[in-house]
Structure formats: structure tokens, C-alpha cells
C-alpha positions as CSV (number, residue, x, y, z in Angstrom):
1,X,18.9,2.3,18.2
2,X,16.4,4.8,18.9
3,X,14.8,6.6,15.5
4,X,15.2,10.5,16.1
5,X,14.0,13.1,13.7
6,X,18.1,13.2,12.6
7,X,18.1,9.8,11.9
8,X,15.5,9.4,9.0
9,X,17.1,9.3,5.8
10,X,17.1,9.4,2.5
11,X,18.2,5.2,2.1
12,X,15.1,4.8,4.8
13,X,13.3,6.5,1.8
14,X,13.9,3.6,-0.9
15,X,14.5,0.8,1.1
16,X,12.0,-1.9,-0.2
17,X,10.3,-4.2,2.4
18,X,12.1,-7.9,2.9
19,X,10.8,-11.0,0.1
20,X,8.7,-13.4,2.1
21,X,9.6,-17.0,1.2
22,X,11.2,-15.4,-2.1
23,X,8.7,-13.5,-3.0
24,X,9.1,-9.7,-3.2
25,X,6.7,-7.8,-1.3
26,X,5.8,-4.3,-2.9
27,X,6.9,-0.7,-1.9
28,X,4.6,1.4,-0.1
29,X,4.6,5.5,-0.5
30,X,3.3,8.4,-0.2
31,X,2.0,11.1,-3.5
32,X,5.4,13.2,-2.6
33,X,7.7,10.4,-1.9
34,X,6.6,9.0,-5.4
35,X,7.4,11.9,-6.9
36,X,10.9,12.3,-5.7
37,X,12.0,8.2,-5.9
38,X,9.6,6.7,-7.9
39,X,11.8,6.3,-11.1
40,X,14.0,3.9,-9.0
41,X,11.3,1.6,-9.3
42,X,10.5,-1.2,-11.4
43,X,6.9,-0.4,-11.8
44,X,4.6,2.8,-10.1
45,X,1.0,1.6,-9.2
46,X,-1.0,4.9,-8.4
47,X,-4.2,3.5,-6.2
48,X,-6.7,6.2,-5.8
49,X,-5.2,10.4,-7.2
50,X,-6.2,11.9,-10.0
51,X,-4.0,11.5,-13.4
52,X,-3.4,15.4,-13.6
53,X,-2.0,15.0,-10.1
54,X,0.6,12.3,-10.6
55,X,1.9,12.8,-14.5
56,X,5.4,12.2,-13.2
57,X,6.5,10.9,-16.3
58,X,7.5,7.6,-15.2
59,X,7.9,4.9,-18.2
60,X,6.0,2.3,-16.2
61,X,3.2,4.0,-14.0
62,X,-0.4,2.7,-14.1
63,X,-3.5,4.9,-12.7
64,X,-6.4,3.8,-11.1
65,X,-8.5,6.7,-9.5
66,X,-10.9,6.7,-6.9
67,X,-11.5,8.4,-3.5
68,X,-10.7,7.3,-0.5
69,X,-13.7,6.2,0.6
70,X,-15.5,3.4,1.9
71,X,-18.8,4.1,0.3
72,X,-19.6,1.7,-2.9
73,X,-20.4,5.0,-4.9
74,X,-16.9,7.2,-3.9
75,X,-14.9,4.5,-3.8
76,X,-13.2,1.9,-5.3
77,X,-14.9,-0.1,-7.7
78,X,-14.4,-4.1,-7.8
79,X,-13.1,-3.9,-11.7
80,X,-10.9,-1.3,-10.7
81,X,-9.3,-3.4,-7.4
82,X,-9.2,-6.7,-9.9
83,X,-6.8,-5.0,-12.0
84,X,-4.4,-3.0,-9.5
85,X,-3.9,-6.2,-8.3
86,X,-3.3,-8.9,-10.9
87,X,-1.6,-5.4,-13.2
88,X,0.4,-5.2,-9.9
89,X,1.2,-8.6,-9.3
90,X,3.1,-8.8,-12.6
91,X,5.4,-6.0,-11.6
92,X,8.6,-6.1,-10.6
93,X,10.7,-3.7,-8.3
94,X,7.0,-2.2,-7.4
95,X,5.9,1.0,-6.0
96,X,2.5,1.2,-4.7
97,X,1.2,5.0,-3.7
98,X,-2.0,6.8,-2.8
99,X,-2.1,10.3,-1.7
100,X,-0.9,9.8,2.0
101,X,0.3,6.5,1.8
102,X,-2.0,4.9,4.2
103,X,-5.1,3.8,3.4
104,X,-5.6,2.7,-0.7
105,X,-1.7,2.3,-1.3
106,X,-1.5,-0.3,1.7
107,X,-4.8,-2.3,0.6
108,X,-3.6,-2.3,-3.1
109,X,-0.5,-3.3,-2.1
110,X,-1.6,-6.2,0.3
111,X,-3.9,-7.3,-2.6
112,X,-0.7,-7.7,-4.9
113,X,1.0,-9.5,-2.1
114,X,-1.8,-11.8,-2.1
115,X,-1.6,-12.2,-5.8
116,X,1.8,-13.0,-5.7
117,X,1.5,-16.0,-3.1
118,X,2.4,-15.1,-0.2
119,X,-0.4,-16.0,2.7
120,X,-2.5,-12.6,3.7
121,X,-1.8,-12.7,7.1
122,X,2.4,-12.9,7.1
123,X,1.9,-10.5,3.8
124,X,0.1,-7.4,6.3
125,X,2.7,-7.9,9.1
126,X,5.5,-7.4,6.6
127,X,3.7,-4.7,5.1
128,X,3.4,-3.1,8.2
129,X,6.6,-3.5,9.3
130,X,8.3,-2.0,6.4
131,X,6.1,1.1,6.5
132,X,7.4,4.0,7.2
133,X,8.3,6.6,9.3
134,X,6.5,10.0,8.5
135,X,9.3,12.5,7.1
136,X,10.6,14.3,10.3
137,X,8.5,12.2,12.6
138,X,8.9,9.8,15.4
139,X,6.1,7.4,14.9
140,X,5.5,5.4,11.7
141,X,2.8,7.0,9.3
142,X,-0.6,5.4,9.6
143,X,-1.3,1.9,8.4
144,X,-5.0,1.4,7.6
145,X,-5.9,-0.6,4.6
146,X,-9.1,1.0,2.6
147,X,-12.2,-1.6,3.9
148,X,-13.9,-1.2,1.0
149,X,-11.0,-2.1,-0.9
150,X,-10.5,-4.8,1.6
151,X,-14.0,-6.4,0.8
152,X,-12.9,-6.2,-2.9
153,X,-10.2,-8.3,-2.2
154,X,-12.3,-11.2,-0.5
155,X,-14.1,-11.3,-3.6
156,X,-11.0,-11.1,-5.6
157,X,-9.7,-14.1,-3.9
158,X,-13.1,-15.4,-2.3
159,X,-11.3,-15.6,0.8
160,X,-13.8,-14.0,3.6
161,X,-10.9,-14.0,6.3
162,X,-9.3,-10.4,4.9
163,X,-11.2,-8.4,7.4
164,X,-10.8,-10.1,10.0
165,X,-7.0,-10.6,9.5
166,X,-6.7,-6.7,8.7
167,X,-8.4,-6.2,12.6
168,X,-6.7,-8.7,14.3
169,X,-3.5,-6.5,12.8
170,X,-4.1,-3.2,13.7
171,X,-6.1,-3.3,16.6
172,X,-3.1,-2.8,19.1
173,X,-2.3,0.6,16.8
174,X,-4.2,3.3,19.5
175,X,-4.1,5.7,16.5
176,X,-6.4,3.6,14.1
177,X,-8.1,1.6,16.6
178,X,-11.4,3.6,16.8
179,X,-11.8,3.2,12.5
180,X,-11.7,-0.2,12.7
């Protein structure tokens, strides 16, 4: 069936992504997504906004705030990547967002995937998969994990291969390509 702007719905909203192997895979949104659905959720994991800009009153919502930036100074900091992630991983029903829902939300929420098992490679696909469609769109919103918080993560899990994998998955998307 052919996605028309008609067609995107609410349900398309809060549907989480498929368990790999068992294992639940996070939720990725955006800041105004969150805002509407997030209290359907287990667990909200804000990656990046400022507090003042997400008090959404949600019994169990971490912040971590940073910019979205892949310079050492602006961006995130290792400590702060170490404890999305293992805060994250011990979440269930979990909603990852950033401000757009493309860039810190979708490294944070690989880095939990990670955390939780399931092999980094088969963990970005799914992630990918299951992102979605921009509100009244006809493409699927942007999917570009952070790089900075991407080399976190290989130190998190001293696996060196988390660049790599994140180009050899997005390099088909023309949108991104040139950021990679």
C-alpha cells in the first residue's frame, strides 16, 4: 500500500519498533510527538533539549542535555552517553526523543539497543525501519545518528566497528549521504 499524506495516523504514532530475538528495541520521537504520547510509555529518555523545554510531567523521564553537535565542547560528553545508555537499557516500554528526532534520539537509542544485546548492526536496521514518517509527509524523517555520540558508544562498548556500521547503513539515504 502506498503511504499518502491521509494515511498517517495516529496508531503509526505509538507503534513501537518489532523485539529483535526478544528483546525490545526502544521508541524513537520527536520533542512534539513526546509531548502528545509520551505518557504511554514505560520510560521517556530526553537525549539532548533543555529541561525547561521538556517538563512534561511524565513520572519516569530522565534528562540528559547537550547540543546537537559533533564538536567535543557542544556536544555530548562521554559521562553523559554512559548513562543514557545503561539508564536506558533498564527501561521498559522506552521512548527515546531529541528535538527533531533524528540525530541524538537515534544514537541514544541505538546505544540502548546495544546495551540490551542485541548486535549493532541488526539493532540500526530495525531502528531505521521503524522510524517514522514525518507528520503530513511522504518520506520518512531523517535518520542520522549524532557521530560524536557514535564515537562515545565505541568507547562505551570498545567496539571500533560503530562507525563504520552507521555508514554502511545510511549511505544509500541521498538525503544524509553528503554528512556522512
Amino acid at each position: 500500500m502506498k503511504t499518502t499524506r491521509a494515511s498517517i495516523r495516529y496508531d503509526q504514532l505509538i507503534e513501537r519498533p518489532a523485539p529483535i530475538n526478544g528483546i525490545e528495541l526502544p521508541t524513537v520521537r520527536n520533542l512534539t510527538e513526546t509531548a502528545i504520547i509520551g505518557d504511554l510509555f514505560g520510560a521517556v529518555l530526553t537525549s539532548g533539549p533543555d529541561e525547561e523545554d521538556v517538563n512534561f510531567g511524565f513520572e519516569n523521564h530522565r534528562v540528559w542535555t547537550f547540543h546537537d553537535s559533533d564538536n567535543v565542547t557542544f556536544g555530548p560528553q562521554l559521562w553523559q552517553v554512559e548513562e543514557m545508555v545503561f539508564w536506558g537499557a533498564n527501561q521498559k516500554d522506552l521512548l527515546v526523543h531529541c528535538h527533531a528526532g533524528m540525530s541524538r534520539s537515534t544514537a541514544t537509542a541505538w546505544g540502548v539497543a546495544i546495551a540490551r544485546g542485541i548486535d549493532p548492526y541488526d539493532a540500526l536496521v530495525s531502528l531505521r525501519e521503524a522510524h517514522p514518517f514525518e507528520i503530513g509527509e511522504l518520506e520518512k524523517r531523517w535518520f542520522c545518528p549524532n557521530a560524536l555520540l557514535v564515537e562515545h558508544l565505541q568507547t562505551v562498548f570498545g567496539d571500533n566497528s560503530l562507525l563504520d556500521i552507521r555508514y554502511d547503513v545510511l549511505r544509500d539515504d541521498r538525503r544524509i549521504a553528503h554528512w556522512l
